[in-house]
DODOBA-75870 format. One record per residue (C-alpha): residue in three letters; y, x, z. Coordinates in Angstrom, 3 decimals, always signed. Layout:
N
REC  ALA  Y  X  Z
...
This chain:
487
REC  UNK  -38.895  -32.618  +15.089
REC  UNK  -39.895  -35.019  +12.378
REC  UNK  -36.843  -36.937  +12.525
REC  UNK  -34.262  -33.885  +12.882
REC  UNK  -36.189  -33.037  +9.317
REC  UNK  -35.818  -35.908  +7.353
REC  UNK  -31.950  -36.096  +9.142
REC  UNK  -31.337  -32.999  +7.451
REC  UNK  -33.482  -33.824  +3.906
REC  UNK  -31.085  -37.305  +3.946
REC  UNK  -27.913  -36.214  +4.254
REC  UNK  -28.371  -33.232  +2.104
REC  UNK  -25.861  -34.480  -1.887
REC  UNK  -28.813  -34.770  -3.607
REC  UNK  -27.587  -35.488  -7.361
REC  UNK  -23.731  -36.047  -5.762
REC  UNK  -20.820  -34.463  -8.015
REC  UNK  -17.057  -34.213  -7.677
REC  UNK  -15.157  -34.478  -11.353
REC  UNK  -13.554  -31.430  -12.023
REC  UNK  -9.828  -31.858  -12.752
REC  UNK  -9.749  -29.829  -15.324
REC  UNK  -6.131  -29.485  -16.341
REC  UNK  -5.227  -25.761  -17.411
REC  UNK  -1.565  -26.115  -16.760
REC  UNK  -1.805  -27.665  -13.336
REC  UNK  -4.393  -25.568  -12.103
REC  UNK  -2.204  -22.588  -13.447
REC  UNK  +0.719  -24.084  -11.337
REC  UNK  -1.289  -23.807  -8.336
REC  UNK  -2.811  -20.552  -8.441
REC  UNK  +1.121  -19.235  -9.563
REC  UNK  +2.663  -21.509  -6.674
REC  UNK  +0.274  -19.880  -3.822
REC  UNK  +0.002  -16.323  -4.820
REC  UNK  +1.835  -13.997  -6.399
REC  UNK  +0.338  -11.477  -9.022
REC  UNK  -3.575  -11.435  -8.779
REC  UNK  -3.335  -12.157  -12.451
REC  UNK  -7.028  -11.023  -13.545
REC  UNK  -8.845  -13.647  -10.722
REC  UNK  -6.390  -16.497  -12.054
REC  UNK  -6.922  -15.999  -15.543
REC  UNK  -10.742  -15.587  -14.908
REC  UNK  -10.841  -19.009  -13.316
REC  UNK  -8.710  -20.556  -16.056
REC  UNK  -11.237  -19.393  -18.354
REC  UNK  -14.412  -20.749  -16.776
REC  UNK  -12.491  -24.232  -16.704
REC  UNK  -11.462  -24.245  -20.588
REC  UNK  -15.315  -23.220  -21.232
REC  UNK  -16.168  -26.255  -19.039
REC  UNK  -13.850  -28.627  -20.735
REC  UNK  -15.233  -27.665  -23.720
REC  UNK  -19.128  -27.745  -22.995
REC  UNK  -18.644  -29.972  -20.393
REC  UNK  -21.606  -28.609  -18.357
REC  UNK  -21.507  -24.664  -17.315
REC  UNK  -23.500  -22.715  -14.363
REC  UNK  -21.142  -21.891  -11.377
REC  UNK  -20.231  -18.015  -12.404
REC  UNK  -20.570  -15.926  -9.294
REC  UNK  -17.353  -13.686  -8.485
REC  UNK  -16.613  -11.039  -6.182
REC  UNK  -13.130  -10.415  -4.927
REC  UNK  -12.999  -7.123  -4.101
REC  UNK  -10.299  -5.256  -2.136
REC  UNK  -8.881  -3.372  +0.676
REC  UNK  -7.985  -6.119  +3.837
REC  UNK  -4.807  -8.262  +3.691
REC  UNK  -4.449  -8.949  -0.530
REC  UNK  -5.053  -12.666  +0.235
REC  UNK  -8.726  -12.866  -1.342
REC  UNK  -9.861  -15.689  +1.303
REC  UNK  -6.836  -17.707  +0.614
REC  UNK  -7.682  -17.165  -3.322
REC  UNK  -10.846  -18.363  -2.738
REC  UNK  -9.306  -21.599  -1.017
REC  UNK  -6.429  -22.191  -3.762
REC  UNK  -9.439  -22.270  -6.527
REC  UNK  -10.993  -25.040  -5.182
REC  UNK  -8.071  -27.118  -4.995
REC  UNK  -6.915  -26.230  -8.588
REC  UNK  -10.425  -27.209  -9.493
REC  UNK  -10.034  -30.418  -6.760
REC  UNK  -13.402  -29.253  -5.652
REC  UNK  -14.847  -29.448  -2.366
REC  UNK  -14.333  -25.671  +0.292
REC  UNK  -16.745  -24.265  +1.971
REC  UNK  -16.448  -20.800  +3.459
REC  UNK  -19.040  -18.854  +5.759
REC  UNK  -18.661  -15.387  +7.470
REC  UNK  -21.558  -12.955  +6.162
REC  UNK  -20.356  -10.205  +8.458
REC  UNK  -22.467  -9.396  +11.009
REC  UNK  -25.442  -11.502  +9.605
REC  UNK  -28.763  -9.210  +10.528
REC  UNK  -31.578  -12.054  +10.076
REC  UNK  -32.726  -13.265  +6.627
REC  UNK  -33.433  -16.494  +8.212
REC  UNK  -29.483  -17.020  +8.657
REC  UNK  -29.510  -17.332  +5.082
REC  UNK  -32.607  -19.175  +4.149
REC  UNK  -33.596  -21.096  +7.557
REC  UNK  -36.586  -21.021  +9.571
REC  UNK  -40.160  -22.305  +9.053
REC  UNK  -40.419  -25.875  +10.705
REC  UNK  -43.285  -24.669  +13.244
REC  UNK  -40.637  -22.818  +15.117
REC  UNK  -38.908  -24.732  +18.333
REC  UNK  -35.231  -25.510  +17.589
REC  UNK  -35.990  -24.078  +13.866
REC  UNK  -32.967  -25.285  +11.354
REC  UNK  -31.374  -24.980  +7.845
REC  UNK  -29.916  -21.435  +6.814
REC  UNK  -26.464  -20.944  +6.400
REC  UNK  -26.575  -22.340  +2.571
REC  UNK  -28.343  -26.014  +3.089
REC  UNK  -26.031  -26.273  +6.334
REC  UNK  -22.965  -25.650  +4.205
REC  UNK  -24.299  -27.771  +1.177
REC  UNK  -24.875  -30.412  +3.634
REC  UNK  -21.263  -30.383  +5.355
REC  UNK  -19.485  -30.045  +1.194
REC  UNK  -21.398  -33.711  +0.699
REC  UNK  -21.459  -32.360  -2.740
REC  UNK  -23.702  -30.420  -5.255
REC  UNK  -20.387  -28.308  -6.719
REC  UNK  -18.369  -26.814  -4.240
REC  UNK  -16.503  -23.833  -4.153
REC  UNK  -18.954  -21.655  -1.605
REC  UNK  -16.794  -19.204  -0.367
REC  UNK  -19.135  -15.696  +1.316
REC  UNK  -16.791  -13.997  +3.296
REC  UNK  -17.325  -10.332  +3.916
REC  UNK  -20.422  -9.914  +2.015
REC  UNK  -20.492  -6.358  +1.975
REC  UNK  -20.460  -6.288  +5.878
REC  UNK  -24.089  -7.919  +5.637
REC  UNK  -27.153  -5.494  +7.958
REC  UNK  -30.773  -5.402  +7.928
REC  UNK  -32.856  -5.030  +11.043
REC  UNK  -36.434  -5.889  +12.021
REC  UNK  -35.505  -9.445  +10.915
REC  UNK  -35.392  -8.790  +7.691
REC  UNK  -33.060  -7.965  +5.096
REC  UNK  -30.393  -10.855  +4.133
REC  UNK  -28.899  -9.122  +1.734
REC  UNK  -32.511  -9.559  +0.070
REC  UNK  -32.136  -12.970  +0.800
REC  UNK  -29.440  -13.135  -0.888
REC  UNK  -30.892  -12.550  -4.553
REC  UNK  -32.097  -15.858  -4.631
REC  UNK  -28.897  -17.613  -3.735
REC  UNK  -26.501  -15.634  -6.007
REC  UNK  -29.257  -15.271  -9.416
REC  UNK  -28.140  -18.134  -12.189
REC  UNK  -31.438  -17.654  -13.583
REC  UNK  -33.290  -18.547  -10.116
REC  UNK  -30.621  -20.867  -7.982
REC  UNK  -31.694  -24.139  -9.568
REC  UNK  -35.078  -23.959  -7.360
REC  UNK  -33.530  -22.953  -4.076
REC  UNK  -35.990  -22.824  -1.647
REC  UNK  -35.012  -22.920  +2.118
REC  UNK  -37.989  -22.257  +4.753
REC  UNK  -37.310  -25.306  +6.579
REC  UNK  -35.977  -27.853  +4.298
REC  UNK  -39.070  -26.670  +1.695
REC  UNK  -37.743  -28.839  -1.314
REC  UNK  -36.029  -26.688  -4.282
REC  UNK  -32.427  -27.651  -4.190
REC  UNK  -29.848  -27.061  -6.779
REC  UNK  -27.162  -24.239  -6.682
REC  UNK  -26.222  -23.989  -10.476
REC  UNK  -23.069  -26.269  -10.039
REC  UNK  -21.682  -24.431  -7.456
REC  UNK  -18.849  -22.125  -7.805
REC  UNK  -20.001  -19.148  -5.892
REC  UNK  -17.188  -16.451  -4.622
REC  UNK  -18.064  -13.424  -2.468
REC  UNK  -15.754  -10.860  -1.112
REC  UNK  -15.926  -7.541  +0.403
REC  UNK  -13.623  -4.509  +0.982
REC  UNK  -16.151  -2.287  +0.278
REC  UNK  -18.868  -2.584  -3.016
REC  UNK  -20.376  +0.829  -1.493
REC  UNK  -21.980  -1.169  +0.866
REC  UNK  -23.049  -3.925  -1.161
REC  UNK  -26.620  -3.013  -2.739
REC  UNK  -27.648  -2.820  -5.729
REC  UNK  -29.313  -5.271  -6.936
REC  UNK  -26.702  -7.707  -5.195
REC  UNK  -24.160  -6.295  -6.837
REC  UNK  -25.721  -6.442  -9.786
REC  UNK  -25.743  -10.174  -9.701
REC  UNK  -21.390  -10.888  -9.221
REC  UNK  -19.236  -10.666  -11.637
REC  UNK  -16.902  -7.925  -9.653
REC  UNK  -12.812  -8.763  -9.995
REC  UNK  -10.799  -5.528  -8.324
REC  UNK  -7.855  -6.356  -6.477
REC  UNK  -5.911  -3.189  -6.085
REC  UNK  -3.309  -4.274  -3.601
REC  UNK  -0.044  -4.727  -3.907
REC  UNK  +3.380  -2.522  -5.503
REC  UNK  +6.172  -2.638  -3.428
REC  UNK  +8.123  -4.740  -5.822
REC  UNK  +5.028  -7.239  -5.579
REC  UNK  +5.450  -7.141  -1.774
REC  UNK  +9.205  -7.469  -2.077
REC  UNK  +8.459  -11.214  -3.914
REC  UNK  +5.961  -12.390  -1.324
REC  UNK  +8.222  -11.750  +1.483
REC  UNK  +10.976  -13.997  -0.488
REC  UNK  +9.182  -16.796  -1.862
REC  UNK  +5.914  -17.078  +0.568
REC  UNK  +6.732  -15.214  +4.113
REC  UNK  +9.727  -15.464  +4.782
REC  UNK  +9.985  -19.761  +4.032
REC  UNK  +6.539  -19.937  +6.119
REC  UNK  +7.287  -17.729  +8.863
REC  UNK  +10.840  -19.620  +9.320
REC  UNK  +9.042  -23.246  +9.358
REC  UNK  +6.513  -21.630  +12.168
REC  UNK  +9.560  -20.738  +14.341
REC  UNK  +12.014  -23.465  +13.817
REC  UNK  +14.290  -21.919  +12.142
REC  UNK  +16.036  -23.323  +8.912
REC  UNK  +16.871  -21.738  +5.423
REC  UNK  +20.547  -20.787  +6.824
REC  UNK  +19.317  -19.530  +10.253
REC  UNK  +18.472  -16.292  +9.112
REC  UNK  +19.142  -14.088  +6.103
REC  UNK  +17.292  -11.058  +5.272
REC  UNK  +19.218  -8.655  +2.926
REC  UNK  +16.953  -7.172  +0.126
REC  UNK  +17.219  -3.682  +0.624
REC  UNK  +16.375  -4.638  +4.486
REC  UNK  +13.261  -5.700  +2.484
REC  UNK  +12.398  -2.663  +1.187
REC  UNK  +13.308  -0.991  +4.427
REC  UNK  +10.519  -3.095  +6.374
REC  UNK  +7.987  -2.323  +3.307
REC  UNK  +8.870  +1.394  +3.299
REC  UNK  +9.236  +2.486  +6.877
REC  UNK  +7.493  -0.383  +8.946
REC  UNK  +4.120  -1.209  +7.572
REC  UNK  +2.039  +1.252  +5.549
REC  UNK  -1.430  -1.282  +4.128
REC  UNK  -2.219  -2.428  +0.971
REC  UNK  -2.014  -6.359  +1.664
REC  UNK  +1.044  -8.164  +3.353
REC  UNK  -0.373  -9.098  +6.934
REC  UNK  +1.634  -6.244  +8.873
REC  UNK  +4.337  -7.011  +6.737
REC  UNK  +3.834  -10.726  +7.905
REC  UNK  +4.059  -9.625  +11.678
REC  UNK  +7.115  -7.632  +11.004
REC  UNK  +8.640  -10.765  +9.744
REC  UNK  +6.889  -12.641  +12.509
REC  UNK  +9.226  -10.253  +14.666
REC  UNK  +12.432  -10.860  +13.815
REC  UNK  +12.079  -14.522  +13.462
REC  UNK  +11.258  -14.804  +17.133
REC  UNK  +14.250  -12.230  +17.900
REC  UNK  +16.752  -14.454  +15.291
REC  UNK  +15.555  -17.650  +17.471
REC  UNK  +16.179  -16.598  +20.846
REC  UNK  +19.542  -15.171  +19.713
REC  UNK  +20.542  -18.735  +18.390
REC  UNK  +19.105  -20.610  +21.188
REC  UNK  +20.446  -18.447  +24.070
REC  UNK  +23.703  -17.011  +22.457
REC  UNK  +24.437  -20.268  +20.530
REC  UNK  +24.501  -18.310  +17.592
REC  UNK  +24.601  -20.260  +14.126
REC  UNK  +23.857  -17.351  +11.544
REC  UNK  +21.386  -14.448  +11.538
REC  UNK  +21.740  -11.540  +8.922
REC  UNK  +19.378  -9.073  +8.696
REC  UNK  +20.399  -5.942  +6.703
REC  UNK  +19.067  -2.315  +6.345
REC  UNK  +21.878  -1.084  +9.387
REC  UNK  +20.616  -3.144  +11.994
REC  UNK  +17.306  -3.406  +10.825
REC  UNK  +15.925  -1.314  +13.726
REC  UNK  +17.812  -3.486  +16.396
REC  UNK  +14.830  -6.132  +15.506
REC  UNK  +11.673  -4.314  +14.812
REC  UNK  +12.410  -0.898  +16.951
REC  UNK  +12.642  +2.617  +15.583
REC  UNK  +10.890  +3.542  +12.235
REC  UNK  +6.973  +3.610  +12.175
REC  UNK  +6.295  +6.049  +9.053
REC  UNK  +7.933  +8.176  +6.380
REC  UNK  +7.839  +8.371  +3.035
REC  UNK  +6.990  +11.279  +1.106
REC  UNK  +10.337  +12.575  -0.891
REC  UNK  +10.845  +14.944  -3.262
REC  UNK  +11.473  +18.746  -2.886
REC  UNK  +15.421  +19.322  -2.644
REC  UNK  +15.352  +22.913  -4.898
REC  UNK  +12.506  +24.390  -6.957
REC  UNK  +10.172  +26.054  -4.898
REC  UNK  +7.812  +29.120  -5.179
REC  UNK  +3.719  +27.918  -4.946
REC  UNK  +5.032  +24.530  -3.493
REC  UNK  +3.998  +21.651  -5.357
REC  UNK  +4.309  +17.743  -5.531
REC  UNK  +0.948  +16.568  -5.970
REC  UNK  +0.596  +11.890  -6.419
REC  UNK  -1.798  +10.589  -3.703
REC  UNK  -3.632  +7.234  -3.814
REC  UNK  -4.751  +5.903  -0.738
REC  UNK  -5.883  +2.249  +0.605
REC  UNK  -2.269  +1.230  +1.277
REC  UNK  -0.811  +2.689  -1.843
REC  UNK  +0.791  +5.556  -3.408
REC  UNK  +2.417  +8.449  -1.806
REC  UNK  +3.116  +11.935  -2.936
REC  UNK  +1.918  +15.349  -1.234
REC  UNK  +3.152  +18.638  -0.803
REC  UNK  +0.845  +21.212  -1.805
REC  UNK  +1.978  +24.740  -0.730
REC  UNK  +0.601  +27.718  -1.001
REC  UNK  +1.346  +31.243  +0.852
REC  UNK  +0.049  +34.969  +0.435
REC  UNK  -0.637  +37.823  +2.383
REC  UNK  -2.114  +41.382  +2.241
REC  UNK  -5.617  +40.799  +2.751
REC  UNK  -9.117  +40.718  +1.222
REC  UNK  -9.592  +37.960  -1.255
REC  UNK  -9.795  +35.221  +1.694
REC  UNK  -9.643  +31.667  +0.533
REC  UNK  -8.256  +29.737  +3.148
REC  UNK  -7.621  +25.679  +3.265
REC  UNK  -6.241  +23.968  +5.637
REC  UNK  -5.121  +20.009  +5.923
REC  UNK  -7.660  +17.958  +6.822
REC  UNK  -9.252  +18.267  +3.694
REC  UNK  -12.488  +16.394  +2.365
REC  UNK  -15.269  +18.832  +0.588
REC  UNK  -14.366  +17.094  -3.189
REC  UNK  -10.973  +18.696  -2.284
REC  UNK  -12.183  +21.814  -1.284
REC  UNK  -14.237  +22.017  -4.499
REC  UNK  -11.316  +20.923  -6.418
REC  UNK  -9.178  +24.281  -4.716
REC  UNK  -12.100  +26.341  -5.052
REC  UNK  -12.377  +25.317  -9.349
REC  UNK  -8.883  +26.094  -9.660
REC  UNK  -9.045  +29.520  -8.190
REC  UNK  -12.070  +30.736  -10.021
REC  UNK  -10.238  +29.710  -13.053
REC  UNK  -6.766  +31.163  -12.400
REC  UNK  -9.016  +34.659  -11.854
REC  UNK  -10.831  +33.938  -15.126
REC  UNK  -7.328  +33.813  -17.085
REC  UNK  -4.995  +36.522  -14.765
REC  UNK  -4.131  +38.283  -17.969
REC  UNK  -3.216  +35.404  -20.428
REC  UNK  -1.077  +34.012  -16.893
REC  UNK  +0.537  +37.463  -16.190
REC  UNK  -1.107  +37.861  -13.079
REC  UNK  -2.402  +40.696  -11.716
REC  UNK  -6.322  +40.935  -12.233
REC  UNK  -7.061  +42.501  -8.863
REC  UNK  -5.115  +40.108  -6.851
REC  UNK  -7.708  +38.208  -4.715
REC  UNK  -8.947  +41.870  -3.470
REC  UNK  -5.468  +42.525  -2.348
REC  UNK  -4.270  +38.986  -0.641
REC  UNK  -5.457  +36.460  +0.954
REC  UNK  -4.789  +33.244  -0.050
REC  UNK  -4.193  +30.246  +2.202
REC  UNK  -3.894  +26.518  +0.770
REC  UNK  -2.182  +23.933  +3.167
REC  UNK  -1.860  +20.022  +2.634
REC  UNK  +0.826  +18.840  +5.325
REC  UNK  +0.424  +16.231  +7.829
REC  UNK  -2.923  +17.818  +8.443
REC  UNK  -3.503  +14.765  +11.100
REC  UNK  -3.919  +12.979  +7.507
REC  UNK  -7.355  +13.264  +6.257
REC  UNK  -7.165  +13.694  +2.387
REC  UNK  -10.368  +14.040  -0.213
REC  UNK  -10.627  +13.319  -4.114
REC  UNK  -10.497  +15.209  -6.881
REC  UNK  -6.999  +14.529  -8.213
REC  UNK  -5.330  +17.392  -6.960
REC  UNK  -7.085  +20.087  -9.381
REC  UNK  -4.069  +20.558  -11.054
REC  UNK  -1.859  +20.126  -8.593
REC  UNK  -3.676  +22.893  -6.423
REC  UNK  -3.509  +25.610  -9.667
REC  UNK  +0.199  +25.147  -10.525
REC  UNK  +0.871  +26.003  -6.909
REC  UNK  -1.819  +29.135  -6.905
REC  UNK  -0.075  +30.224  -10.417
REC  UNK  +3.496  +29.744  -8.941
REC  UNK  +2.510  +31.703  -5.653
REC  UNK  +1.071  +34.865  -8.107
REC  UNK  +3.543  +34.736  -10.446
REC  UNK  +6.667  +34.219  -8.640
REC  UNK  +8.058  +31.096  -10.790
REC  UNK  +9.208  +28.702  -9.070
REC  UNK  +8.022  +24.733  -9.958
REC  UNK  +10.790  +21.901  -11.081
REC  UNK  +11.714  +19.746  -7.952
REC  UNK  +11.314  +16.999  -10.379
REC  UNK  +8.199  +17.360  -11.294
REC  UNK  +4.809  +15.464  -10.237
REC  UNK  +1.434  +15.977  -11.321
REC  UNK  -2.179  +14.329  -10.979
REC  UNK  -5.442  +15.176  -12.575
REC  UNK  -8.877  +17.069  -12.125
REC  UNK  -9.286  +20.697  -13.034
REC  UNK  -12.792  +22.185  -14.392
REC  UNK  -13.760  +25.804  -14.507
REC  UNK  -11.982  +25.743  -18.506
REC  UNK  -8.785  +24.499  -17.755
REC  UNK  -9.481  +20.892  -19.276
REC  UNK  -7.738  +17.911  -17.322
REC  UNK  -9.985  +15.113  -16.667
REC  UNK  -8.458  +11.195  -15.993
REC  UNK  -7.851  +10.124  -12.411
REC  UNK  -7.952  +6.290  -10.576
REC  UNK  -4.710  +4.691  -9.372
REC  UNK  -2.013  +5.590  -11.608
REC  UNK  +0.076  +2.822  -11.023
REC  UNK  +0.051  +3.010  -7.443
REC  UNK  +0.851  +7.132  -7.709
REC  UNK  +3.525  +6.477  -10.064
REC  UNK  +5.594  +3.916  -7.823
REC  UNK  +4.828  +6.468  -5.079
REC  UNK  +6.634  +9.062  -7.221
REC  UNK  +9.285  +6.506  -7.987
REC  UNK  +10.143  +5.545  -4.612
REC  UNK  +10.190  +10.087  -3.632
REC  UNK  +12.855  +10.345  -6.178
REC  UNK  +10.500  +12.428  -9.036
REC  UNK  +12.059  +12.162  -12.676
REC  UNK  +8.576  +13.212  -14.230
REC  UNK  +5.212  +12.588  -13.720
REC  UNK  +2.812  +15.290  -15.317
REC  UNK  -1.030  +13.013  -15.881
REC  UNK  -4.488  +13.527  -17.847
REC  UNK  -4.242  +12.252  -21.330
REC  UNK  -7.307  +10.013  -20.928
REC  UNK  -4.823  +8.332  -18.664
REC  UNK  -2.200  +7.797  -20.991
REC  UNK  -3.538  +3.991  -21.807
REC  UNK  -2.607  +3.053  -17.806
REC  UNK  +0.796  +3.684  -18.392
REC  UNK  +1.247  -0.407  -19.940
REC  UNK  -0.015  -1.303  -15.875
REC  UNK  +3.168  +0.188  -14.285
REC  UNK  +5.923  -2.266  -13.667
REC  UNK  +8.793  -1.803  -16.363
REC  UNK  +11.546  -1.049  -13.405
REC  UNK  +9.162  +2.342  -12.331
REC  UNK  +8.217  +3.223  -16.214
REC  UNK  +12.369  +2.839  -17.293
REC  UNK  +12.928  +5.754  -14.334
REC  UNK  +10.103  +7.932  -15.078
REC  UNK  +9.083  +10.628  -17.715
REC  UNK  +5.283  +10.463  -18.337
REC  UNK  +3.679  +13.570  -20.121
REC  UNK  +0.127  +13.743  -20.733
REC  UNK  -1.942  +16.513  -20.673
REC  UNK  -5.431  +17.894  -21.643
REC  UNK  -5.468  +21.468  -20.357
REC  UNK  -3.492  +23.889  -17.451
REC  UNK  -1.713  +25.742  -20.311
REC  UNK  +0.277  +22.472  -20.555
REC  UNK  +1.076  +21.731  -17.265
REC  UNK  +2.200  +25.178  -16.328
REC  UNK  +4.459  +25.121  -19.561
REC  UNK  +6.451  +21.405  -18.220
REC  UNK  +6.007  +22.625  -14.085
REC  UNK  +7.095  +26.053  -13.795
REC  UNK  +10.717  +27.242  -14.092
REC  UNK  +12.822  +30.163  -14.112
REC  UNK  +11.626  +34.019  -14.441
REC  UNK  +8.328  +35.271  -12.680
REC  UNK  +8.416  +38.389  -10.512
């Protein structure tokens, strides 16, 4: 037992450090050569190494990469350390229920041993690595304790000089080392854990992003990995799109990378058993390689349609737009909605028909109305569930279209929260909703005018095609939506 201790207290890097190569441009290079976009994480990092140029000595910072699965945050994590020519380390946090994972166990104990931060310190060989913690926000407590506790310690600036680990029971150093956690979810990630990372959002990736990946990282990697060379196969652009669009439906690029995976192996085994020279892929015989279509896309109303309504949808693997219709008949005053809908939604519906009965006589709408219909509110693909507030407006244009018998422009878009005065509040994702719209064929996109200042995010190729009008209240939006002559 003795000697397994002072094994471990030896070959811990006790006062070992790597130089930093701290070249901007090179390090700039890398980050550009091995991922595409993520601009916010690269700049971050080329900012903590022009700092260290400059002072020459500068705590690790501790970031978290957040962001749904598939947006290449591990791989980040990796191409940091080798702009930075810094040692890797990477350990897997999910699943970890015991504190004593993370800071060991007491020496009494048979077969007791480092935690999970002297072991990986000890295999680095060096005081600075880059310390990668995978899945951090997948982290459990349990009669064992609490490692996400244990975790205070490790990630605090002010406290990580004087590690202490249970069995090793010297303070060890962890101000040098480059710390980078990430998680899909920061829900899950307390507190007081959270409060400690500097939190970088990765959003996921446009279409046209996606598009750029496949060319200049995929598609060359997935063609060395089946033997196939540069001529072998040729995959037409809009084929591209086709494969983005109808084939995978994620934020990240991994299903995308399968798909590609696909019809490399089909493209081989028609060269090697037809004798074939020449592959080309395009968006006709698309389907002969990866099967029928797996989704659809959302696309625009043909013709301007009573109390039917294009709401903009943000989900996990993008934008998307949804139909919002609604439908009356001789009844009581029933509310009915119907879609799979989450209870922010339902509130949403429920604030935009108490206001639309507040203002029936500045809308021309008959006061009495909810005693003589009832009113049913569907959201199809009802398989789909859907929550968030960003349908308020979407949900009274349709109500005000149904009453009043104007139909709303087939063009038209919309996105923003309703409250009980008619004011529009600012919404999450815009960028993502308008490519969404963009790809459905909409010419204008109706938004809250807190939102205006998102409009710069939105690739130049979507913002060119698009009309943006911002809004602050209904009156607004019904004025740009509806159409034509009421009843």
């Amino acid at each position: 037992m003795i000697r397994n201790y002072i094994d471990w207290l030896i070959n811990l890097p006790w006062g070992i450090y790597t130089e930093d190569r701290l070249d901007l441009k090179l390090a700039s290079k890398i980050l550009d050569d091995e991922h595409h976009g993520l601009e916010k994480v690269k700049e971050r990092v080329l900012e903590y190494l022009a700092v260290q140029k400059l002072t020459n000595s500068l705590k690790g910072p501790i970031l978290c990469l957040a962001g749904p699965p598939g947006v290449g945050k591990t791989s980040l994590a990796k191409s940091i350390a080798k702009s930075l020519d810094r040692k890797f380390i990477r350990i897997s946090l999910g699943g970890v229920r015991d504190e004593s994972e993370i800071r060991g166990h007491r020496r009494t104990y048979v077969g007791a041993m480092p935690g999970r931060i002297i072991r990986g310190m000890s295999k680095a060989g060096t005081m600075n690595p880059v310390f990668l913690l995978d899945e951090i926000d997948k982290m459990s407590s349990d009669f064992r304790g609490d490692p996400s506790s244990a975790m205070l310690e490790v990630l605090d600036p002010e406290q990580n000089h004087h590690f202490s680990d249970h069995y090793i029971e010297e303070t060890f150093d962890l101000s040098q080392v480059l710390f980078i956690a990430t998680a899909n979810n920061l829900a899950t990630i307390p507190g007081p854990l959270r409060d400690r990372m500097e939190i970088i959002t990765i959003a996921g990736y446009t279409e046209v992003e996606k598009a750029e990946i496949v060319k200049d990282h995929l598609l060359p990697k997935q063609l060395k990995e089946h033997g196939l060379k540069k001529g072998n196969l040729q995959l037409r652009e809009a084929a591209i799109y086709d494969m983005i669009r109808y084939y995978t439906r994620e934020s990240g690029v991994r299903g995308l990378e399968r798909q590609l995976a696909a019809i490399c192996r089909k493209a081989a085994r028609a060269i090697v058993a037809e004798d074939r020279k020449r592959i080309t892929v395009t968006e006709k015989n698309l389907s002969e390689y990866l099967g029928k279509r797996l989704y659809r896309y959302g696309q625009a109303e043909t013709t301007d349609q009573v109390g039917v309504v294009t709401g903009l949808a943000y989900t996990t693997v993008g934008g998307d737009t949804l139909s919002i219709e609604v439908s009356l008949s001789p009844g009581k005053g029933k509310l009915l909605l119907t879609g799979k809908l989450g209870d922010v939604m339902r509130e949403s519906a429920q604030a935009a028909f108490s206001y639309i009965r507040s203002k029936a006589d500045e809308l021309n709408i008959d006061p009495n109305f909810n005693e003589k219909h009832d009113i049913h509110i569907h959201v199809p693909e009802g398989a789909v569930p859907k929550d968030g507030p960003s349908a308020g407006i979407t949900i009274a244009t349709a109500l005000v279209s149904a009453l009043t018998g104007r139909p709303v422009s087939k063009e038209v878009g919309m996105t923003g929260e309703i409250t009980l005065r008619g004011r529009v509040l600012p919404i999450g994702g815009l960028k993502e909703k308008a490519l969404g719209a963009h790809r459905a064929g909409l010419k204008t996109i109706i938004l809250p005018k807190d939102n205006e200042k998102d409009i710069d995010d939105i690739p130049e190729s979507v913002r060119e095609g698009l009309t943006f009008i911002p809004v602050s209240h209904l009156d607004e939006v019904l004025e740009k939506a509806l159409v034509g002559e009421g009843r």
